[in-house]
C-alpha positions in Angstrom: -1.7 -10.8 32.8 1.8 -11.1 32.6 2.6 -10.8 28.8 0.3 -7.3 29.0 2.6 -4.2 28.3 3.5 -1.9 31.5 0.8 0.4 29.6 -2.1 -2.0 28.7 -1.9 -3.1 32.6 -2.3 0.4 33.6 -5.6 0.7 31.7 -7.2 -2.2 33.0 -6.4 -1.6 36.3 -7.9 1.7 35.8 -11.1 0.0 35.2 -10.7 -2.3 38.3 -14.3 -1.1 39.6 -15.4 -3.2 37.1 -13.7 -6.4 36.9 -13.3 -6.8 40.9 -16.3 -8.4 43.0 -16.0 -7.7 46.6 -12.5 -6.9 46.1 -11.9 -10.2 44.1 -10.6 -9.6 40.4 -13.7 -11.7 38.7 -11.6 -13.5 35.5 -14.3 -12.9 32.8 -15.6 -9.5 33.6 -11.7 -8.6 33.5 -11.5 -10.4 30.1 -14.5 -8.2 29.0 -12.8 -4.7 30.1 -9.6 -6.1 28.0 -12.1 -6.8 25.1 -13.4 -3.3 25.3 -10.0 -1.6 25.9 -8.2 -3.5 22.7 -11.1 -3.2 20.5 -10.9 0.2 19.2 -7.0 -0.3 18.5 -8.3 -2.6 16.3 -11.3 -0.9 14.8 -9.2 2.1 13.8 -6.1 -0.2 12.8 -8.3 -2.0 10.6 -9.6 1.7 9.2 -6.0 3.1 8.5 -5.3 0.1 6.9 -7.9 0.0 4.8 -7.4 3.3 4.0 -3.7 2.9 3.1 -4.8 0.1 0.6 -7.5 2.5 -1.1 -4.8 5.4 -1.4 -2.1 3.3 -3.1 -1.1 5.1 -5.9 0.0 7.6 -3.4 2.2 4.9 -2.1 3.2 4.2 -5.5 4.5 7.6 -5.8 6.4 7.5 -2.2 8.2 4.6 -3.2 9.5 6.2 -6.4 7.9 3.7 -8.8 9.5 1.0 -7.5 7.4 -2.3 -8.2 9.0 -4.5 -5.4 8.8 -1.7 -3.1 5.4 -1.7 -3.7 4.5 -5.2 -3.3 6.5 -5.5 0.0 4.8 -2.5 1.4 1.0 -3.7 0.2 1.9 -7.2 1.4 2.8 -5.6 4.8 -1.0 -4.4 5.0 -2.3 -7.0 4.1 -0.8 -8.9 6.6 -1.5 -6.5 9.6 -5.2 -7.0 8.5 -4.4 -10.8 8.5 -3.6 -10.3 12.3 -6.4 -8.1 13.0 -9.0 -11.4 11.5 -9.7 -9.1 8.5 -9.3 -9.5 4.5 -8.7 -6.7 2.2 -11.6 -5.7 0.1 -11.3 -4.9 -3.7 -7.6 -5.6 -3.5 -7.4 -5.9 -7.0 -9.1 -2.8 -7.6 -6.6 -0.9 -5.6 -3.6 -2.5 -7.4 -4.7 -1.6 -10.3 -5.0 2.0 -9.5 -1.4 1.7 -7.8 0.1 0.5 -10.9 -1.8 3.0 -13.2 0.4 5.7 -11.0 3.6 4.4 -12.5 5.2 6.9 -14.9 7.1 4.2 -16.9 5.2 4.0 -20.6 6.1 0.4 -21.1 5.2 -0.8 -17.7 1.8 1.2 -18.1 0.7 -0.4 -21.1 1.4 -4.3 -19.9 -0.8 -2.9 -17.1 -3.8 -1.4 -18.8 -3.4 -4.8 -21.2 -3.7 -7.2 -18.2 -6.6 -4.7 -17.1 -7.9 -4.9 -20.0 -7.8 -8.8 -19.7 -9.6 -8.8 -16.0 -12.4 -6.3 -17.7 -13.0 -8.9 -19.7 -13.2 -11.6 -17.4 -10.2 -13.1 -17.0 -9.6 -14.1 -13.1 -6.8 -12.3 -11.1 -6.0 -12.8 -7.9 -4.2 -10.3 -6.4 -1.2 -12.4 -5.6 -1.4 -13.2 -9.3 -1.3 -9.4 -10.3 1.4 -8.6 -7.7 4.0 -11.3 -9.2 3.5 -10.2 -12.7 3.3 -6.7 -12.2 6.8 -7.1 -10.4 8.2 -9.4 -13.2 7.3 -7.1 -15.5 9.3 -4.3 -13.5 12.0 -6.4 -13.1 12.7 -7.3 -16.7 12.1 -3.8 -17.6 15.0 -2.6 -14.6 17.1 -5.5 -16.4 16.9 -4.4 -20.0 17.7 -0.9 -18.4 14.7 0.6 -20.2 12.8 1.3 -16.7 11.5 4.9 -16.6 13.2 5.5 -19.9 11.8 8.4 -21.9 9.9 7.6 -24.1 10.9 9.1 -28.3 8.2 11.5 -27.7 9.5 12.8 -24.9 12.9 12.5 -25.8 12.5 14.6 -28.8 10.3 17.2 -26.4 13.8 17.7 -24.6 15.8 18.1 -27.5 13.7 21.0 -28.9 14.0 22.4 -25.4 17.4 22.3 -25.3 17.5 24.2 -28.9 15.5 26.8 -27.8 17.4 27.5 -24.5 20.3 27.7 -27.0 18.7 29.7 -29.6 17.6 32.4 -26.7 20.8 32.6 -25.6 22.2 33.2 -28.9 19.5 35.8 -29.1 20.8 37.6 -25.5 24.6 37.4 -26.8 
């Protein structure tokens, strides 16, 4: 009773009809009212949770492609569902789809080529998939070649660039 917060006291005692026998605060009918008042914290925990884990290429994005980021953050989750006596589900599904939300070209393709691998049944587990995935980011951040543009896109810019120069030519 005396680890409860100031504000989870103040709910049970609100419920003291129903722990208290003849005025006597009955031990396991107060355990039940705690039961019932902590349990839906942890029902719609467990839902948001779950929810960030199916949403994470949206994470992906908020973190600004940053792979360790990433990790740490989906690690996080899956820890507060450790707490809450709850696994992840289709883990691996949802770090593929976080990865495929990268804009980096190189780190994409070792991506949908470990995918690829999985598809064809090659295990992963997703602690697996999270180390490689961030190796692979951090040799690419290393090489300085992360979020490069690719010669495609690099050649898409130049002829930008020549026709903001050529329409300002024109205007002069």
């Amino acid at each position: 009773k005396n680890s409860f917060t100031p504000k989870l006291r103040n709910s049970i005692e609100r419920h003291s009809h129903i722990f208290k026998v003849n005025g006597v605060p009955d031990g396991l009918l107060y355990f039940k009212v705690l039961i019932q008042i902590v349990q839906p914290n942890t029902r719609t925990t467990v839902a948001n949770i779950n929810h960030k884990l199916e949403s994470l290429d949206s994470m992906m994005v908020k973190v600004d492609y940053n792979v360790k980021q990433f990790n740490e953050h989906v690690q996080v989750l899956v820890d507060a569902l450790a707490a809450a006596g709850e696994t992840p589900h289709n883990l691996v599904q949802h770090l593929w789809k976080g990865y495929r939300a990268c804009t980096d070209k190189s780190f994409l393709d070792y991506i949908k080529r470990r995918h690829q691998d999985w598809n064809h049944g090659m295990d992963i587990t997703p602690k697996q998939l999270m180390m490689e995935a961030e190796e692979e980011y951090q040799s690419l951040v290393d090489d300085q070649v992360w979020l490069e543009p690719s010669a495609e896109e690099k050649q898409i810019s130049a002829l930008v660039a020549q026709l903001q120069e050529l329409n300002s030519r024109m205007k002069d």
